[in-house]
N, CA, C and O atoms as a GROMACS GRO file, in nm:
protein
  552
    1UNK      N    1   0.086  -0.117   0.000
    1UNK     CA    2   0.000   0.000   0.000
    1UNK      C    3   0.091   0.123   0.000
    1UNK      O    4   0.164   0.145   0.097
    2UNK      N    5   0.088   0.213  -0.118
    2UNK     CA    6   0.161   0.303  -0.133
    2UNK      C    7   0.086   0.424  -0.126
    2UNK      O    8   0.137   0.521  -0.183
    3UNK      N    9  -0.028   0.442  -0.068
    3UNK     CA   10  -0.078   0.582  -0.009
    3UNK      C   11  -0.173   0.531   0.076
    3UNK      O   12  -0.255   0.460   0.019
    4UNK      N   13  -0.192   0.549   0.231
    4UNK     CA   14  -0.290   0.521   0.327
    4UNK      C   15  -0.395   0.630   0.395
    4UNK      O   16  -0.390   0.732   0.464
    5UNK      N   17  -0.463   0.570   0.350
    5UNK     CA   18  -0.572   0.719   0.376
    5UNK      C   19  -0.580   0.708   0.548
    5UNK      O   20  -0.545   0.786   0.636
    6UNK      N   21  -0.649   0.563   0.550
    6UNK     CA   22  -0.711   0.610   0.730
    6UNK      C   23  -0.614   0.504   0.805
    6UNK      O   24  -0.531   0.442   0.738
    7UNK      N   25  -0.626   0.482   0.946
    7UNK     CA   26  -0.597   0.415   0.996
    7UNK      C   27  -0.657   0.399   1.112
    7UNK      O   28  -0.682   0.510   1.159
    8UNK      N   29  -0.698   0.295   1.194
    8UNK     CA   30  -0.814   0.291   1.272
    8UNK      C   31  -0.789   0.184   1.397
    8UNK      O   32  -0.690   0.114   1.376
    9UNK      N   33  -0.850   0.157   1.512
    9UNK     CA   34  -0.780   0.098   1.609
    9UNK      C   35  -0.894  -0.023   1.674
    9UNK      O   36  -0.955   0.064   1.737
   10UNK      N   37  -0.944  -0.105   1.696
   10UNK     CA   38  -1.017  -0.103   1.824
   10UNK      C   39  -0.994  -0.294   1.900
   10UNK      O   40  -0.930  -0.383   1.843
   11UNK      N   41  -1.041  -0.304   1.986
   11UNK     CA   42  -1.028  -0.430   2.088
   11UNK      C   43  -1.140  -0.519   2.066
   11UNK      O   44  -1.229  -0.458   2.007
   12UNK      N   45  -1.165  -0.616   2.085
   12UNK     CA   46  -1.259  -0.743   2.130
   12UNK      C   47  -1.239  -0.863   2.199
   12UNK      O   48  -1.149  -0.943   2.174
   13UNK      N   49  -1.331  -0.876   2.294
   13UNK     CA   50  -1.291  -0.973   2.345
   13UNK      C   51  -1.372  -1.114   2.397
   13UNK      O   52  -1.482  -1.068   2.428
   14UNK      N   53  -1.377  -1.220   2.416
   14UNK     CA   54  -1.431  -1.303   2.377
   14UNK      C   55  -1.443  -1.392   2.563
   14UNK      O   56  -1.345  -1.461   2.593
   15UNK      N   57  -1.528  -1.386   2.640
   15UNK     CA   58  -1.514  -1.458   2.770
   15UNK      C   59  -1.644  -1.569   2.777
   15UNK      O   60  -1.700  -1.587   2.886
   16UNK      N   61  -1.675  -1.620   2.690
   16UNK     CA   62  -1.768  -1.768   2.704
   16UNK      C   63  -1.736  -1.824   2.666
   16UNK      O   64  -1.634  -1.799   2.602
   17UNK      N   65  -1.789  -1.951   2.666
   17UNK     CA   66  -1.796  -2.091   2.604
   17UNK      C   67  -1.657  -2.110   2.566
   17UNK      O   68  -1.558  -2.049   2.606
   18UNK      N   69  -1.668  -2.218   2.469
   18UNK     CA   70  -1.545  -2.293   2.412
   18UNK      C   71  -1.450  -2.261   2.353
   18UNK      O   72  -1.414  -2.311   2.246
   19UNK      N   73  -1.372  -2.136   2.436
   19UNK     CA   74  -1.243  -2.025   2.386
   19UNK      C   75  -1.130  -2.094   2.289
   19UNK      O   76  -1.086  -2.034   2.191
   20UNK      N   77  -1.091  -2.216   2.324
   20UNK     CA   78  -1.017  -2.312   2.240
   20UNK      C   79  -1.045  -2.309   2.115
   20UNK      O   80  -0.976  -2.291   2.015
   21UNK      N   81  -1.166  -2.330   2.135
   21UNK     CA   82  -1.225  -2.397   2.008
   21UNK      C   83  -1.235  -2.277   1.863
   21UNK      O   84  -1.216  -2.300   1.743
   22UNK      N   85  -1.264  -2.174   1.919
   22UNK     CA   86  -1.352  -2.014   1.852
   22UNK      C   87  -1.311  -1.931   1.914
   22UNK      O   88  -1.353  -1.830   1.858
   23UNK      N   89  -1.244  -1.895   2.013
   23UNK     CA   90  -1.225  -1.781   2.139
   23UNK      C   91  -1.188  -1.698   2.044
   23UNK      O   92  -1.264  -1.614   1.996
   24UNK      N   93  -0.986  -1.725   1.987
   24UNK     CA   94  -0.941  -1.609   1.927
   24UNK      C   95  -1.056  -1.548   1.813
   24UNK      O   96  -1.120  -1.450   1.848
   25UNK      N   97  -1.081  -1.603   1.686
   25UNK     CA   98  -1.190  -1.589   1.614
   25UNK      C   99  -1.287  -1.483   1.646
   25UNK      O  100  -1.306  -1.379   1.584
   26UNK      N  101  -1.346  -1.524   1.752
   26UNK     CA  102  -1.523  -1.448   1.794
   26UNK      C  103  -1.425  -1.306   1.891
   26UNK      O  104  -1.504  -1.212   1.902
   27UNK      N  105  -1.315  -1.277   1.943
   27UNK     CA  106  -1.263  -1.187   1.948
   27UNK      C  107  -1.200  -1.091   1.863
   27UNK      O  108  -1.204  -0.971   1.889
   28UNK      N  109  -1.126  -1.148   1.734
   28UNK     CA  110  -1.040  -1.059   1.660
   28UNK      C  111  -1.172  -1.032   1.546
   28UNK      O  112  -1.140  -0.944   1.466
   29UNK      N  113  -1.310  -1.085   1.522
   29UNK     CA  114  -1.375  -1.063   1.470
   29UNK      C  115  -1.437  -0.922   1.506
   29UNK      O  116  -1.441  -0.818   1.440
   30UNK      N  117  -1.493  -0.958   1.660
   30UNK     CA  118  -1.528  -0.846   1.729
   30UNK      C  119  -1.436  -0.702   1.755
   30UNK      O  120  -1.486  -0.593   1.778
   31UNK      N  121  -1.313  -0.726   1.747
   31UNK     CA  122  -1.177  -0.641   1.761
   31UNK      C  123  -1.224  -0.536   1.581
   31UNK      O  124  -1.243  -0.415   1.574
   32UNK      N  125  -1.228  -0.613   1.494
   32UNK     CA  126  -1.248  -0.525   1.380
   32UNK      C  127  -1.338  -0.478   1.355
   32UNK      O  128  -1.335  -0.374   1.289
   33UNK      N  129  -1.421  -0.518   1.385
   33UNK     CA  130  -1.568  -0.454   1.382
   33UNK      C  131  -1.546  -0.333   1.484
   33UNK      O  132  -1.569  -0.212   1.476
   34UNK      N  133  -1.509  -0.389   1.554
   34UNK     CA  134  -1.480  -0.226   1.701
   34UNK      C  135  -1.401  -0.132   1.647
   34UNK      O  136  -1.425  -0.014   1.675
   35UNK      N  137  -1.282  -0.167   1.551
   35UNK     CA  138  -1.251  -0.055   1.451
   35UNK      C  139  -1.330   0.030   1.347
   35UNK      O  140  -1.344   0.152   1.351
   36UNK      N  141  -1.368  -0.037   1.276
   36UNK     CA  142  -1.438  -0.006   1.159
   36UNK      C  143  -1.585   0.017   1.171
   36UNK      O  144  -1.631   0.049   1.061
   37UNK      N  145  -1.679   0.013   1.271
   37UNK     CA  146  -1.791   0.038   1.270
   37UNK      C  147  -1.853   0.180   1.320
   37UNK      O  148  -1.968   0.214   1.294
   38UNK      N  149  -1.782   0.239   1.379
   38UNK     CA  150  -1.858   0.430   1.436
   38UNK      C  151  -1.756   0.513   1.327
   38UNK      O  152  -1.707   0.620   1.364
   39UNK      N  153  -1.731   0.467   1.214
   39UNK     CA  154  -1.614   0.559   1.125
   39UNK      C  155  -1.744   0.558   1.015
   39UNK      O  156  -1.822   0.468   0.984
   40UNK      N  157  -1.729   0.718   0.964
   40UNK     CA  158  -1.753   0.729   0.828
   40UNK      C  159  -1.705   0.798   0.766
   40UNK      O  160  -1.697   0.913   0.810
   41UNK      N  161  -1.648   0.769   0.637
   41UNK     CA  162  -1.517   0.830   0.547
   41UNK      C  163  -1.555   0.857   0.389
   41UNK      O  164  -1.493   0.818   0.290
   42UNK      N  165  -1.730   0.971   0.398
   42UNK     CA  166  -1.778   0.936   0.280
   42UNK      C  167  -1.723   0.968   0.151
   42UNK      O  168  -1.778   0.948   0.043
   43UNK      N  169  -1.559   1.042   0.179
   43UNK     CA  170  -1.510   1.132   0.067
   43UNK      C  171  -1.398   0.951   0.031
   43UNK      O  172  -1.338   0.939  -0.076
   44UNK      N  173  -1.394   0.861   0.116
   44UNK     CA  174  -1.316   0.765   0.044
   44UNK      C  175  -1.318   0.750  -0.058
   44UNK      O  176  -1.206   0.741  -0.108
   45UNK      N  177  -1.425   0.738  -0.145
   45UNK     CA  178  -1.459   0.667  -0.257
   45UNK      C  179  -1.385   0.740  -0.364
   45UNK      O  180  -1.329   0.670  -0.449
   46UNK      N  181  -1.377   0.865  -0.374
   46UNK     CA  182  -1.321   0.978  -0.492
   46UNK      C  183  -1.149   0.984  -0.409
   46UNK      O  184  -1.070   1.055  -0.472
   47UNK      N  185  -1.113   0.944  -0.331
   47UNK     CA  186  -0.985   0.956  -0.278
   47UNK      C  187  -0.904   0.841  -0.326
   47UNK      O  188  -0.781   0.846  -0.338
   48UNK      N  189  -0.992   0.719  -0.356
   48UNK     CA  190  -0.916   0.645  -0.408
   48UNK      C  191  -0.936   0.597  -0.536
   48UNK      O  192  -1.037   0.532  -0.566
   49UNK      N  193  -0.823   0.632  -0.638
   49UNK     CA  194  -0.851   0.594  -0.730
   49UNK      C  195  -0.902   0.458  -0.767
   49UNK      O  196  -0.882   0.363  -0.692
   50UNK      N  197  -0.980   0.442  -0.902
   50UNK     CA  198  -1.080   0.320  -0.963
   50UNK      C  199  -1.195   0.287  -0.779
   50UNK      O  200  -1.209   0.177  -0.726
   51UNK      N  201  -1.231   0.373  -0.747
   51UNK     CA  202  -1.300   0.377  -0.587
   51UNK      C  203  -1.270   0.214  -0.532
   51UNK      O  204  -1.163   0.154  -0.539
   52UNK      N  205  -1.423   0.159  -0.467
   52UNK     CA  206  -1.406   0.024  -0.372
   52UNK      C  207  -1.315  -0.060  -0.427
   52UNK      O  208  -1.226  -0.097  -0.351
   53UNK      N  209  -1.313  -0.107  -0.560
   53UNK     CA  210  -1.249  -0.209  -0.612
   53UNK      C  211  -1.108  -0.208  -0.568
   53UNK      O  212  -1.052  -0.301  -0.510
   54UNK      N  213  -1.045  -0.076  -0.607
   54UNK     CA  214  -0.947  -0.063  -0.580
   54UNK      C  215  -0.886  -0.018  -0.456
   54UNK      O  216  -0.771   0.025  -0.462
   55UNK      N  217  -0.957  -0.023  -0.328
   55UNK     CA  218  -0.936   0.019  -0.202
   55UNK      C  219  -0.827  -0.112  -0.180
   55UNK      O  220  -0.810  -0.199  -0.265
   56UNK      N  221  -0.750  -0.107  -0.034
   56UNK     CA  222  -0.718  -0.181  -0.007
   56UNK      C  223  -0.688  -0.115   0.147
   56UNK      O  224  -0.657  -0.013   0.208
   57UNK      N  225  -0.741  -0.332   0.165
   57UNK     CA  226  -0.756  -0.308   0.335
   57UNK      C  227  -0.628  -0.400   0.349
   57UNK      O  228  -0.579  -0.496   0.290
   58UNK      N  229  -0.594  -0.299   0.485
   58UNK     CA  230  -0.434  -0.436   0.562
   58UNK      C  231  -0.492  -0.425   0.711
   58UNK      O  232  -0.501  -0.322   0.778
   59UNK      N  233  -0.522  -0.534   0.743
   59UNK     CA  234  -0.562  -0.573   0.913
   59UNK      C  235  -0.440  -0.661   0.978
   59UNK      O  236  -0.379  -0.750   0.920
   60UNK      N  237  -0.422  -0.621   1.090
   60UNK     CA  238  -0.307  -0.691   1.198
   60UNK      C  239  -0.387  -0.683   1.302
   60UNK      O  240  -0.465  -0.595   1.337
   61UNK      N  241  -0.358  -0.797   1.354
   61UNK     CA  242  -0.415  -0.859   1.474
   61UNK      C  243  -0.336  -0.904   1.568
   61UNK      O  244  -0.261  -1.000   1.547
   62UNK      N  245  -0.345  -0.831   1.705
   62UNK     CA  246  -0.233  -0.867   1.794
   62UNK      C  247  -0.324  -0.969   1.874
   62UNK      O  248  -0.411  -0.918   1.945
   63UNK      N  249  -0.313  -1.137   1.871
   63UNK     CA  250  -0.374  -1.228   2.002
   63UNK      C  251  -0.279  -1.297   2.027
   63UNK      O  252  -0.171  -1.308   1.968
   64UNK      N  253  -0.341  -1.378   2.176
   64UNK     CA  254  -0.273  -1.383   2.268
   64UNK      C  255  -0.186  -1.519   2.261
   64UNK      O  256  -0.204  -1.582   2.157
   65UNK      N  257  -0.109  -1.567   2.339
   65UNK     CA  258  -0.015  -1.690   2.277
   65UNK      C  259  -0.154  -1.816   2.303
   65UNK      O  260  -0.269  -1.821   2.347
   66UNK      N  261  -0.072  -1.884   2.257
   66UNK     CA  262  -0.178  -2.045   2.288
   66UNK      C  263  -0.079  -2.106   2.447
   66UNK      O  264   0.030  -2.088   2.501
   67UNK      N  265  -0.193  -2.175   2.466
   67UNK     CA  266  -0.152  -2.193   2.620
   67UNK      C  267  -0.035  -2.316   2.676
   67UNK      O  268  -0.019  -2.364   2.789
   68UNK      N  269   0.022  -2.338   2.569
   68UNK     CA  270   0.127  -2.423   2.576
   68UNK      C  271   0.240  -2.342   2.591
   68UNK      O  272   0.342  -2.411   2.591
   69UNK      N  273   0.267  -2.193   2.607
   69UNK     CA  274   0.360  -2.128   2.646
   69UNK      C  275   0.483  -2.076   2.520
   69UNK      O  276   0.581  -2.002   2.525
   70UNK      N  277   0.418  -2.156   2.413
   70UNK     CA  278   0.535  -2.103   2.301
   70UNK      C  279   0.445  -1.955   2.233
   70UNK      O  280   0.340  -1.891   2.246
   71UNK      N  281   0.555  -1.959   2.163
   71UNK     CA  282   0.509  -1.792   2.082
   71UNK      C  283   0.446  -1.828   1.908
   71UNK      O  284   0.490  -1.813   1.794
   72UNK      N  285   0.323  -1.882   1.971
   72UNK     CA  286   0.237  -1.883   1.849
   72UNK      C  287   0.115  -1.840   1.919
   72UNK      O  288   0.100  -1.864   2.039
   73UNK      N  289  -0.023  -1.740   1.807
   73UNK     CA  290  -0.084  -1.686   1.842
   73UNK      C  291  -0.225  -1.790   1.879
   73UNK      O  292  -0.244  -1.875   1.791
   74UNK      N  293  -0.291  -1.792   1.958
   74UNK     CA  294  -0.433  -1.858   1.985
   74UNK      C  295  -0.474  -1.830   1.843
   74UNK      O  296  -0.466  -1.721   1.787
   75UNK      N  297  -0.529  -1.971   1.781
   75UNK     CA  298  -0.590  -1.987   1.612
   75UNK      C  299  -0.695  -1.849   1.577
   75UNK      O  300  -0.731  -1.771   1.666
   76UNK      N  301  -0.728  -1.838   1.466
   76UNK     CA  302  -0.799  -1.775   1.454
   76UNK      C  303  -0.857  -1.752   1.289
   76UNK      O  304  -0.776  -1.697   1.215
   77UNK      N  305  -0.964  -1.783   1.240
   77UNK     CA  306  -1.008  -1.852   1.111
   77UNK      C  307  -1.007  -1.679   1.028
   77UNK      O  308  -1.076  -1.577   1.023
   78UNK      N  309  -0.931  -1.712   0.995
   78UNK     CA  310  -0.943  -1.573   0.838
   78UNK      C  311  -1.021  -1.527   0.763
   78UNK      O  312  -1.037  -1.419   0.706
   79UNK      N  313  -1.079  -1.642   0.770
   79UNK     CA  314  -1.231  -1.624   0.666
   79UNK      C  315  -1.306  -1.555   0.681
   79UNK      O  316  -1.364  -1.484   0.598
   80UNK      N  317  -1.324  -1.567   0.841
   80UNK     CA  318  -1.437  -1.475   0.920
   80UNK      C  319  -1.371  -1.344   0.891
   80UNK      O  320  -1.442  -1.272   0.821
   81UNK      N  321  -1.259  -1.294   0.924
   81UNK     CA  322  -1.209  -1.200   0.938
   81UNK      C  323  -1.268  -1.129   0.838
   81UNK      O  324  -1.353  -1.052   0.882
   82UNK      N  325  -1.252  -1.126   0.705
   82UNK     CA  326  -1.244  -1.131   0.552
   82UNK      C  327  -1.452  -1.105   0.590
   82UNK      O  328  -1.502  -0.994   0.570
   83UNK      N  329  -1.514  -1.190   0.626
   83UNK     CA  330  -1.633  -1.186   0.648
   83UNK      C  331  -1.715  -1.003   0.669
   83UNK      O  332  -1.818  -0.943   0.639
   84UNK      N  333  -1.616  -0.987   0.724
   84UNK     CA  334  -1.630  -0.818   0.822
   84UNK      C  335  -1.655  -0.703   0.685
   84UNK      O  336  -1.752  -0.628   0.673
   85UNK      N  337  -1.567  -0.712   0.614
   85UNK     CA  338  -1.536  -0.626   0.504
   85UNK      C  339  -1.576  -0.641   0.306
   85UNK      O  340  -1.523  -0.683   0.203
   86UNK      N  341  -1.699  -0.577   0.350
   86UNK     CA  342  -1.818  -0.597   0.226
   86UNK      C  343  -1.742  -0.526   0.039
   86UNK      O  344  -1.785  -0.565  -0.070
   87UNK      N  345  -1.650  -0.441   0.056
   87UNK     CA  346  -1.567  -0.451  -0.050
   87UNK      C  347  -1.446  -0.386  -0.030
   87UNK      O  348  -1.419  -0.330   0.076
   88UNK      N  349  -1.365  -0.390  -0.133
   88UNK     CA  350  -1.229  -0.362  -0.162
   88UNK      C  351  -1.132  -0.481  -0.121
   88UNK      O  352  -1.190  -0.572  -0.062
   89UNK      N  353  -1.009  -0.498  -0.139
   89UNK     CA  354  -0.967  -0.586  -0.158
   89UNK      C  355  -0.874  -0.602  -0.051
   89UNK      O  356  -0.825  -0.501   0.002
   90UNK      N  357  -0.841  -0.726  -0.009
   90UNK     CA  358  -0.830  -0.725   0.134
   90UNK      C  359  -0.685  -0.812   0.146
   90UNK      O  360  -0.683  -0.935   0.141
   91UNK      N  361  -0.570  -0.731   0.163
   91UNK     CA  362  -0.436  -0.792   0.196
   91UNK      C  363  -0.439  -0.870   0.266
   91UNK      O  364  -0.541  -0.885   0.334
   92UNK      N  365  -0.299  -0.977   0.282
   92UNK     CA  366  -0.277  -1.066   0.377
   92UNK      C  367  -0.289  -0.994   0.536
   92UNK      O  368  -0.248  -0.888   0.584
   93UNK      N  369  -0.357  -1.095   0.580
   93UNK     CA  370  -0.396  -1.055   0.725
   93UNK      C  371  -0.264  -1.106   0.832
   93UNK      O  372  -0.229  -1.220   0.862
   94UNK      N  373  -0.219  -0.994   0.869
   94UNK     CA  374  -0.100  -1.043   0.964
   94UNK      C  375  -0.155  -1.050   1.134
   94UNK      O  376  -0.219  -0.964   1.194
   95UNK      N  377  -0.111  -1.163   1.178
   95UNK     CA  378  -0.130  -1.232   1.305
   95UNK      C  379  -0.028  -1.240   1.393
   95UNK      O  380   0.037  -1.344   1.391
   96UNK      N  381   0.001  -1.157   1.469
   96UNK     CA  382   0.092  -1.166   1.527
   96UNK      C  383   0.077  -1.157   1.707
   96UNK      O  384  -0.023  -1.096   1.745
   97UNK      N  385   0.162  -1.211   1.808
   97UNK     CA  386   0.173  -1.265   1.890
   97UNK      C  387   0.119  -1.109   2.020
   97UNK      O  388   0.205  -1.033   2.066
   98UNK      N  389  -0.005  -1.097   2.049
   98UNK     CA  390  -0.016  -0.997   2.138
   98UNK      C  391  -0.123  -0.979   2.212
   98UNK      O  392  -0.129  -1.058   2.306
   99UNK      N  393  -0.219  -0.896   2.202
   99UNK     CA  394  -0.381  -0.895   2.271
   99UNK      C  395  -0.301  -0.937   2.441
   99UNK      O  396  -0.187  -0.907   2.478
  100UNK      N  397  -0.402  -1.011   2.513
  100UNK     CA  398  -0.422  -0.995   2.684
  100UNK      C  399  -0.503  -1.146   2.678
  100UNK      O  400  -0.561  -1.180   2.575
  101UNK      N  401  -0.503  -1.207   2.764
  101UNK     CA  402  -0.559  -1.313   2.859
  101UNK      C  403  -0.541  -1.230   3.029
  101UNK      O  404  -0.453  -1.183   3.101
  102UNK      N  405  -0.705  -1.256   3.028
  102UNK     CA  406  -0.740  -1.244   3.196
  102UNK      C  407  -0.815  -1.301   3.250
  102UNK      O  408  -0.906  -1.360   3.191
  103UNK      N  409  -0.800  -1.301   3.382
  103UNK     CA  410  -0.940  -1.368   3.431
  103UNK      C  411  -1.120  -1.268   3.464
  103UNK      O  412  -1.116  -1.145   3.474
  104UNK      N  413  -1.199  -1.313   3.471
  104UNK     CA  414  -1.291  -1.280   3.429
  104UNK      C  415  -1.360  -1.254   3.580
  104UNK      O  416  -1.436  -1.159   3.599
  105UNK      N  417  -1.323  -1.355   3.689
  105UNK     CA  418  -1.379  -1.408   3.809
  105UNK      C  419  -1.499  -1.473   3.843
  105UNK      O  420  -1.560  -1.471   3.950
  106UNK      N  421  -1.534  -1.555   3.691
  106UNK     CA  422  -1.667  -1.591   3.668
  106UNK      C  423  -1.639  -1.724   3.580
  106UNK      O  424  -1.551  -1.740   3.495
  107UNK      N  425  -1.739  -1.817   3.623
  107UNK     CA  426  -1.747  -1.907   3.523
  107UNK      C  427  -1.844  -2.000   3.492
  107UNK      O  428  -1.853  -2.112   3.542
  108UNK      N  429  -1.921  -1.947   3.402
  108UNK     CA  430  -2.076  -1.965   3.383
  108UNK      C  431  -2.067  -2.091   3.306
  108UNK      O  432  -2.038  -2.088   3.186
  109UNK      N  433  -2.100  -2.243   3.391
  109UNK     CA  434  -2.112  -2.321   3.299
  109UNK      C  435  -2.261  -2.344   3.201
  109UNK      O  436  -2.272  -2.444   3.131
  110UNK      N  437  -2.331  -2.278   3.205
  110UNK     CA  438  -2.402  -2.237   3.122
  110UNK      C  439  -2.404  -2.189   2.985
  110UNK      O  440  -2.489  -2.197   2.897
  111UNK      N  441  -2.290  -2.136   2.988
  111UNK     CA  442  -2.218  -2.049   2.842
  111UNK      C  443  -2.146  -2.157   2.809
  111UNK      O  444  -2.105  -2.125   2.698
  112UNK      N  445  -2.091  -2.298   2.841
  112UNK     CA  446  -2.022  -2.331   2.796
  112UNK      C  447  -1.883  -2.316   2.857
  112UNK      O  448  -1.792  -2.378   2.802
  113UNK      N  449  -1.848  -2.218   2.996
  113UNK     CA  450  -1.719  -2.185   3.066
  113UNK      C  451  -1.644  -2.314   3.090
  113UNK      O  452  -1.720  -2.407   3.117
  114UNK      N  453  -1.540  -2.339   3.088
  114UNK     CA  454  -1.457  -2.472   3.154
  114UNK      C  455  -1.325  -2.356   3.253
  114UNK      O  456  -1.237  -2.393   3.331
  115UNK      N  457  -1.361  -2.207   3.207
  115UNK     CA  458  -1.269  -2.159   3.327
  115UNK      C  459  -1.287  -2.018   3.277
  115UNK      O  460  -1.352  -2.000   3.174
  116UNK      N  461  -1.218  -1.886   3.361
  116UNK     CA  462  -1.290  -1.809   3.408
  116UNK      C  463  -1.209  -1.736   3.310
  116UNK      O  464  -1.215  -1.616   3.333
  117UNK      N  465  -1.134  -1.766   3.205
  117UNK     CA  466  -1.025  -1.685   3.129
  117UNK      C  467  -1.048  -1.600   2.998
  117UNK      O  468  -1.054  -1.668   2.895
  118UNK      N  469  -1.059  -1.488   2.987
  118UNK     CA  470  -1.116  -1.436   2.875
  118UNK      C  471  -0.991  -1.400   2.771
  118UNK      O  472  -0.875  -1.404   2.813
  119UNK      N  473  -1.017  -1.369   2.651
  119UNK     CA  474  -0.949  -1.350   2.556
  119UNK      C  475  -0.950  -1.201   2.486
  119UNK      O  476  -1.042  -1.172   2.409
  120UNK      N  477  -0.864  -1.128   2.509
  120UNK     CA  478  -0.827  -1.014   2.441
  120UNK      C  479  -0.790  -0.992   2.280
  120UNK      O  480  -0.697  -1.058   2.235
  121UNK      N  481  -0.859  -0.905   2.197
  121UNK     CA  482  -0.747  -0.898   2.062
  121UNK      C  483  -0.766  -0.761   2.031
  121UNK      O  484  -0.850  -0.673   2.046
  122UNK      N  485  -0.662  -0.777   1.984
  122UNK     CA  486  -0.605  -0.550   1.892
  122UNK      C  487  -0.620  -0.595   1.834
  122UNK      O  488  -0.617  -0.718   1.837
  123UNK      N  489  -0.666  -0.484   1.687
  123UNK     CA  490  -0.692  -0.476   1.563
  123UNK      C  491  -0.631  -0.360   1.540
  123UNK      O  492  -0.631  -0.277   1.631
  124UNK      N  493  -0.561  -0.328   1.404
  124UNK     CA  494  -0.523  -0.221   1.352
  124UNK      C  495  -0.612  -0.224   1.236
  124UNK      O  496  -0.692  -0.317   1.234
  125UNK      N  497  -0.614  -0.147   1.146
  125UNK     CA  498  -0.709  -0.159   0.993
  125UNK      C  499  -0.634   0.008   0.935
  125UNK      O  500  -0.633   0.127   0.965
  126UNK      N  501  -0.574  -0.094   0.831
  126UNK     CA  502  -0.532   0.037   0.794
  126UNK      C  503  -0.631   0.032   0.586
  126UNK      O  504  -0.655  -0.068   0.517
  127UNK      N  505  -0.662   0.193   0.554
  127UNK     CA  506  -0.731   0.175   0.411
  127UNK      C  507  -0.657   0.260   0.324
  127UNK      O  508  -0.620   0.362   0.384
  128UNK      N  509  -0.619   0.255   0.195
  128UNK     CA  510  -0.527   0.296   0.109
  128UNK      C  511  -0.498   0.256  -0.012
  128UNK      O  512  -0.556   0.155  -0.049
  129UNK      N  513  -0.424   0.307  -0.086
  129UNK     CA  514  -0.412   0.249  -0.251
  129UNK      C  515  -0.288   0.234  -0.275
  129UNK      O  516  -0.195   0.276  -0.206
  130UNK      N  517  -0.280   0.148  -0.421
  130UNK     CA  518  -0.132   0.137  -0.488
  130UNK      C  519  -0.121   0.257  -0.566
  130UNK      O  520  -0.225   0.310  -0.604
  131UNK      N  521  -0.023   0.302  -0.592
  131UNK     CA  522  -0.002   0.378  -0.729
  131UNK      C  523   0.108   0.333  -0.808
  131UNK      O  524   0.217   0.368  -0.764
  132UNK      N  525   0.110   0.248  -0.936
  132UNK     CA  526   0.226   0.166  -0.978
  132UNK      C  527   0.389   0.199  -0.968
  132UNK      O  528   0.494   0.143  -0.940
  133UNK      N  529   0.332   0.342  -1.015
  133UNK     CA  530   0.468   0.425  -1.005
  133UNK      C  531   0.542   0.484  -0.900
  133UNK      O  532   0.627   0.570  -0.920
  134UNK      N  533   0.512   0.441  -0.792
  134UNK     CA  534   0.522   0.514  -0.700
  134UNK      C  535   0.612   0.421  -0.589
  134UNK      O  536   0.544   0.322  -0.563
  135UNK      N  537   0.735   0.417  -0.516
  135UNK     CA  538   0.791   0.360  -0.471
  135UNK      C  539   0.753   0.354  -0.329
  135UNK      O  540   0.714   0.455  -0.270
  136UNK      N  541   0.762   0.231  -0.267
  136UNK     CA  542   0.671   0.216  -0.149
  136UNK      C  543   0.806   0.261  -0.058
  136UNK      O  544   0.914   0.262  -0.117
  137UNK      N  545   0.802   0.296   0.072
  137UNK     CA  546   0.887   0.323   0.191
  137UNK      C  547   0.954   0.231   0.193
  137UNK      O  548   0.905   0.122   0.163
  138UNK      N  549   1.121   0.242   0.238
  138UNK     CA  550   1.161   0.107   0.264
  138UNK      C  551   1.159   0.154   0.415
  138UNK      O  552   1.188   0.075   0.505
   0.00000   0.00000   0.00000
């Protein structure tokens, strides 16, 4: 992305049921949506050249490690991610090792809880265009 118009921030976080299973997911889902949903940017469309088609979205997602203690991020399905964002074209989604695990002090086996630990995720979202000619930052 060689010109970025916006850039945008927000959190989600995920404290029921079967966190293993969906946790990161139903958080970094909720994390982008918490970016991108109280924004409106109606002059985007004429800012970027060939408008939606040619928009381009780059999302990073900071979640939290998996609980085996190494430095890989709690899973998290892309698809959904990708789900969030109705057009323009949508860069590789970078996943990288961050967000929060806490405890909650609750554990509703009702929801599905097996423990009281909730799941944190950052979202960045950044929106912008190529211009061929144009040399990107090193």
């Amino acid at each position: 992305m060689t010109n970025m118009l916006f850039v945008q921030t927000g959190f989600g976080v995920d404290q029921h049921g079967d966190r293993q299973k969906d946790g990161g997911t139903k958080a970094a889902v909720r994390a982008v949506r918490d970016a991108i949903e109280f924004n409106s940017i109606p002059g985007m469309m004429e800012a970027v050249p060939g408008g939606r088609k040619e928009m381009l979205i780059h999302v990073k997602l900071g979640v939290p490690p998996k609980e085996d203690g190494g430095n890989m991020p709690i899973p998290v399905d892309l698809s959904e991610i990708a789900k969030v964002f109705p057009y323009g074209r949508l860069m590789p989604i970078d996943v990288v090792v961050g967000g929060l695990l806490f405890p909650t002090g609750r554990v509703v086996k009702e929801l599905g809880d097996v423990d009281d630990v909730a799941i944190c995720v950052a979202a960045c979202i950044s929106i912008g265009y190529d211009i061929a000619d144009k040399k990107k930052p090193s």
